[in-house]
N, C-alpha and C positions, 0 to 999 in steps of 0.2 A: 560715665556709664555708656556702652553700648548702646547701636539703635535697637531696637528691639526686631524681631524676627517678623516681616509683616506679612510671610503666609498665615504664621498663627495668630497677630496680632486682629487680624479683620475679627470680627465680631461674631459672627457664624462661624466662622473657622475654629474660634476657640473653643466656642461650643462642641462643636462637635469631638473637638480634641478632649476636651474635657471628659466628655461622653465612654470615649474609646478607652482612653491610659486607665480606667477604674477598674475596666476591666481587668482579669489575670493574666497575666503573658501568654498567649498560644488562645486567647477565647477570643470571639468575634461575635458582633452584632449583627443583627438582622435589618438590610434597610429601611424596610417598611417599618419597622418597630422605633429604629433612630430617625425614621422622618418624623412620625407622628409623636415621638418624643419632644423632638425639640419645634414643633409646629413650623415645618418645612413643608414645600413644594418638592414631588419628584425633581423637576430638571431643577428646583434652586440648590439642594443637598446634591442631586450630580454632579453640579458643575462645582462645586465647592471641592468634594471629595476627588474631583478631576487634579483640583490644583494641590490638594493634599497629598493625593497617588504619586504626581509629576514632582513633588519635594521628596518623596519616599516616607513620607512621613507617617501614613496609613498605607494599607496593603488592601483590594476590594477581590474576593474570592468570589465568581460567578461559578453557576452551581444550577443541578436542578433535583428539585425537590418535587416526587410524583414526574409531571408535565409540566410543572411550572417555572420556568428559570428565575431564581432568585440570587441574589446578591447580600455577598457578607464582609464586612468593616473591621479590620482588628489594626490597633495601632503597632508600629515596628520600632526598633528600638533608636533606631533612630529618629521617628515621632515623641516619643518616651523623654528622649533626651533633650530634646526642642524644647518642647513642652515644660520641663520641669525649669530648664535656663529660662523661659521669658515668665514660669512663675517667679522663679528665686527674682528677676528684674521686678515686677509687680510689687514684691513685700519688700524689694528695695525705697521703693518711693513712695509704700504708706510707713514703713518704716520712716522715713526722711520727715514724712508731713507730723509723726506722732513727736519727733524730735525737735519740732520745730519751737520757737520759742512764743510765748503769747504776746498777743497782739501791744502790750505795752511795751517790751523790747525789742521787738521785729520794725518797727519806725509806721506801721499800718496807723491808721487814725480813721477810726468809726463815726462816721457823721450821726446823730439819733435820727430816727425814725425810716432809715434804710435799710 
């Protein structure tokens, strides 16, 4: 198996990624909206989505709304396609763990009371 992709593997990252690809192709999020979803900091979700933008893997559309300059999140197809390969790796290895055989034929030996 492949190593897995570790822009999207970090932990926040996936999150976020996760957040975006639900979306419909061409729809985008609102930052403030995906910070406070996924209980982020401004600068912690920038700098993340800094490293996402520099994979290409989201696209950050700045914008102003009234006076306010806002910023908006859509994932790009090649986020999309990232994303779906280090799912399909994930359901490779709970897949592997469901295959696995029980602890009587796997050679494991359970001490009692641990």
């Amino acid at each position: 198996m492949a190593a897995f992709d570790e822009t999207i593997h970090q932990p926040t990252r996936l999150r976020i990624m996760a957040a975006v690809v639900t979306l419909d192709v061409g729809d985008e999020v609102d930052f403030t909206f995906l910070r406070d979803r996924l209980a982020l900091s401004d600068g912690n979700l920038g700098s993340h989505l800094l490293k996402l933008e520099e994979a290409r893997y989201v696209k950050v559309r700045k914008a102003f709304v009234g006076r306010k300059p806002r910023s908006f999140i859509s994932a790009t197809t090649k986020g999309r396609a990232a994303f779906e390969e280090h799912v399909a790796r994930l359901m490779q290895i709970i897949d592997g763990a469901e295959a696995a055989p029980d602890d009587e034929d796997s050679g494991i030996t359970r001490r009692s009371g641990q």
